[in-house]
C-alpha positions as CSV (number, residue, x, y, z in Angstrom):
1,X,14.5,9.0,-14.9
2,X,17.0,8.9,-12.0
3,X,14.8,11.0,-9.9
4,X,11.9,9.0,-10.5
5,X,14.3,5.9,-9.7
6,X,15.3,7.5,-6.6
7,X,12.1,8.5,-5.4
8,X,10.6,4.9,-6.2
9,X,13.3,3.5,-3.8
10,X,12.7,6.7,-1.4
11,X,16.7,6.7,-1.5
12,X,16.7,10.5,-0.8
13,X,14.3,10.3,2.4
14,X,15.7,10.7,5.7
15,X,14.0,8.6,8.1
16,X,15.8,9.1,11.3
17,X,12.8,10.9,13.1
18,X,10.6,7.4,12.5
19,X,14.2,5.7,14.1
20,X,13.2,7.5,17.1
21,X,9.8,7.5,17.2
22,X,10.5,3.5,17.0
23,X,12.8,3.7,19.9
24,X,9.9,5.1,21.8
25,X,6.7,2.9,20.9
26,X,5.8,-0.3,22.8
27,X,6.2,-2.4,19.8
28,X,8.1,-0.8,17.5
29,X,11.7,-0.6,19.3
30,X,11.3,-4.4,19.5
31,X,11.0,-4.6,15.6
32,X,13.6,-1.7,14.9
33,X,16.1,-3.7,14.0
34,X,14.3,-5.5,11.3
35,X,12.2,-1.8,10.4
36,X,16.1,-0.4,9.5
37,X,16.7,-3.0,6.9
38,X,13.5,-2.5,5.4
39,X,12.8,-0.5,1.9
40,X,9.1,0.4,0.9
41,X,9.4,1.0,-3.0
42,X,6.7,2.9,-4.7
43,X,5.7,1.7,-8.2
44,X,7.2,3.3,-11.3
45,X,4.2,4.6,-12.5
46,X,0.5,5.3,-11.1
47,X,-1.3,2.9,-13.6
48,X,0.9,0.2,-11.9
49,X,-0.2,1.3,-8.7
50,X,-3.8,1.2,-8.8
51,X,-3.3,-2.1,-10.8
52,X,-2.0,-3.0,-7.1
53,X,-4.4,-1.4,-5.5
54,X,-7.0,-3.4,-7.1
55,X,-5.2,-6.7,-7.2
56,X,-4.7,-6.2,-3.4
57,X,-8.3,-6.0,-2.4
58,X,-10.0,-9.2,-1.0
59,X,-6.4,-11.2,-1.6
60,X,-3.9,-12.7,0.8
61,X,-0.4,-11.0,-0.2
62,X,0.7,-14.0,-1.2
63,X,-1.6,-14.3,-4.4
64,X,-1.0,-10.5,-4.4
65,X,2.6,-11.2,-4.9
66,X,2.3,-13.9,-7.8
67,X,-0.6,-11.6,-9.5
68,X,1.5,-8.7,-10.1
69,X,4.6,-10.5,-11.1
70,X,2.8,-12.2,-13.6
71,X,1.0,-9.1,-15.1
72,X,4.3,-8.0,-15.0
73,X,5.9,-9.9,-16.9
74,X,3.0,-10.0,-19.3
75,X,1.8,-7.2,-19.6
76,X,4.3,-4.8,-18.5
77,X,1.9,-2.5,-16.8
78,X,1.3,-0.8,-20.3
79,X,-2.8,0.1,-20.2
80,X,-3.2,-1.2,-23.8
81,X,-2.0,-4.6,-22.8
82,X,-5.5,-4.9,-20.2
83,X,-8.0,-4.6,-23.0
84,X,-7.7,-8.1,-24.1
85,X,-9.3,-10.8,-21.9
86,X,-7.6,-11.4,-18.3
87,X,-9.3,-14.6,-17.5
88,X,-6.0,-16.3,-17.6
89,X,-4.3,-14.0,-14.5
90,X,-7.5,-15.1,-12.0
91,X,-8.7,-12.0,-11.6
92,X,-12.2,-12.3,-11.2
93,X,-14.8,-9.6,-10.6
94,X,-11.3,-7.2,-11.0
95,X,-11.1,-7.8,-14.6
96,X,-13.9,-5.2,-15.2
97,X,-12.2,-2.8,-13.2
98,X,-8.5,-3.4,-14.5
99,X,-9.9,-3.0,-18.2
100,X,-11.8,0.1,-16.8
101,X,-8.4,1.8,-15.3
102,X,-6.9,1.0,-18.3
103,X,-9.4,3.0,-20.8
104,X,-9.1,6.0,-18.6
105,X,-4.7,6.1,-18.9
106,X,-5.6,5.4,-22.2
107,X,-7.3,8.9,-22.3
108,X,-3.9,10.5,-20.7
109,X,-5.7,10.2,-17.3
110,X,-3.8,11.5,-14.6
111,X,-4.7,10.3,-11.3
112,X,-4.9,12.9,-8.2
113,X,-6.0,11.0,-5.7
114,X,-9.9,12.2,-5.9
115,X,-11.0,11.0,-8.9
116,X,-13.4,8.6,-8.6
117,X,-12.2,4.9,-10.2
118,X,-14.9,2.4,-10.5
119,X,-13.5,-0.2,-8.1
120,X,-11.4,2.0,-6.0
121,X,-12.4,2.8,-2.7
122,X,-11.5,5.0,0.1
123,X,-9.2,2.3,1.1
124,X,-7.1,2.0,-1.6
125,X,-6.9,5.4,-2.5
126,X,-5.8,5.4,1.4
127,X,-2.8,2.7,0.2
128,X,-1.8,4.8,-3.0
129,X,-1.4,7.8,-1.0
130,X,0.8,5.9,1.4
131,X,3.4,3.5,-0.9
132,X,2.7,5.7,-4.2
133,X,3.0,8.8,-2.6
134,X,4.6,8.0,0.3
135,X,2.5,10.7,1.9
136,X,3.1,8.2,5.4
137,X,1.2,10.2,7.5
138,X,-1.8,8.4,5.3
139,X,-4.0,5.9,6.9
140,X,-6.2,3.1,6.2
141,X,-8.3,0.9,8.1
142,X,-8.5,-3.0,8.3
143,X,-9.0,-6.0,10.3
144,X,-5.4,-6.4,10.9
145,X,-5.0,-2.8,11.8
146,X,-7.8,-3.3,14.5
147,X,-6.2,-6.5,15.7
148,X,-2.8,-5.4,16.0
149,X,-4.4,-1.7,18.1
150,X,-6.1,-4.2,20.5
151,X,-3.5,-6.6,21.1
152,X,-0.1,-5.3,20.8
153,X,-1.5,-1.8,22.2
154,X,-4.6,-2.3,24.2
155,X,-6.9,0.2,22.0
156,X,-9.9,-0.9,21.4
157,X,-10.4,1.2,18.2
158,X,-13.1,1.8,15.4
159,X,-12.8,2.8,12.1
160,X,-14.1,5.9,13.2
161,X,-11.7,6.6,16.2
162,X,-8.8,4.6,14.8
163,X,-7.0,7.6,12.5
164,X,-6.8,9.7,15.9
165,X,-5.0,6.7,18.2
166,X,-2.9,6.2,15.2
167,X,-2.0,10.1,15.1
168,X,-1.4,10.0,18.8
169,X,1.1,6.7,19.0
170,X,3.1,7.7,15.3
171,X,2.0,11.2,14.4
172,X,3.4,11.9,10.6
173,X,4.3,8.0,10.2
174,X,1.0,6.6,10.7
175,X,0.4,5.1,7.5
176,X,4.8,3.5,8.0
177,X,4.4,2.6,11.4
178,X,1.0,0.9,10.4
179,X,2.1,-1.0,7.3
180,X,5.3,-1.8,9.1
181,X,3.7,-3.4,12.1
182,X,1.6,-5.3,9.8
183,X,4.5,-6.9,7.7
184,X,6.2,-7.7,11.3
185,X,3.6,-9.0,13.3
186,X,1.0,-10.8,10.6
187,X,2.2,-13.8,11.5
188,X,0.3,-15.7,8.0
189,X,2.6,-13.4,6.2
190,X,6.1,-14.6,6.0
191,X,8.2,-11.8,3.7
């Protein structure tokens, strides 16, 4: 349990090579001081994870936020809890695919980052390998992703090129240096 603990609050990593990598990128050494104070924690277990990673899609992080604390506190992220109706929590067209995730870890599923999960994309299995994982030389792409390349870096990337510029500006702390620029410079976002 401690380990797992530990490993959830990634109190064991040493991030000093990202310090310096910050130190040396055009945007990041401005935001280092606020990057340092920063803790990405990993969910406790995978089925709260992909409950994220569903929640997350097509939702400001904002109602993000307020989604998973209440399933939280209702349902404790225990898979038997998401059979019942979740009309209540305003889930929408992701109630199919909660209750679906659910009856899988209700078959001692184990998720290994390939399976195929009805309403889990390459995206958020993108996401899982990054905050579950914390594999952070993962990547994903996104609007603010492409924004924050072409304004803040002057790289006009696509979804197709975009892995490879991110590779080349943060090497094997893509996936941090991405999801840390966009908590720091989404200005709509205020954490």
């Amino acid at each position: 349990l401690k380990q797992r603990i530990q490993f959830c609050l990634g109190t064991n990593e040493n991030l000093g090579r990202f310090y310096e990598l910050c130190k040396q990128d055009l945007v990041l050494h401005k935001l280092l001081p606020r990057i340092r104070g920063t803790r990405m924690v990993s969910a406790f277990s995978d089925f709260e994870a992909l409950v994220g990673c569903i929640i997350s899609q097509n939702n400001s992080f904002r109602n993000y936020l307020v989604t998973m604390q209440r399933l939280y506190q209702e349902l404790n992220f225990d898979p038997k809890n998401y059979l019942q109706p979740l009309r209540k929590f305003k889930v929408g067209y992701k109630e199919q695919f909660l209750q679906g995730l659910a009856k899988l870890y209700l078959t001692n599923f184990h998720f290994d980052g390939s399976s195929k999960i009805k309403g889990l994309g390459k995206y958020s299995a993108n996401l899982f390998d990054i905050f579950q994982r914390r594999n952070f030389s993962g990547f994903y792409w996104d609007t603010l992703t492409e924004r924050i390349l072409r304004q803040h870096y002057k790289i006009s990337a696509t979804e197709k090129t975009s892995h490879a510029c991110a590779q080349k500006l943060w090497g094997d702390y893509c996936g941090l240096a991405e999801i840390l620029l966009q908590k720091f410079l989404n200005d709509t976002v205020k954490v």
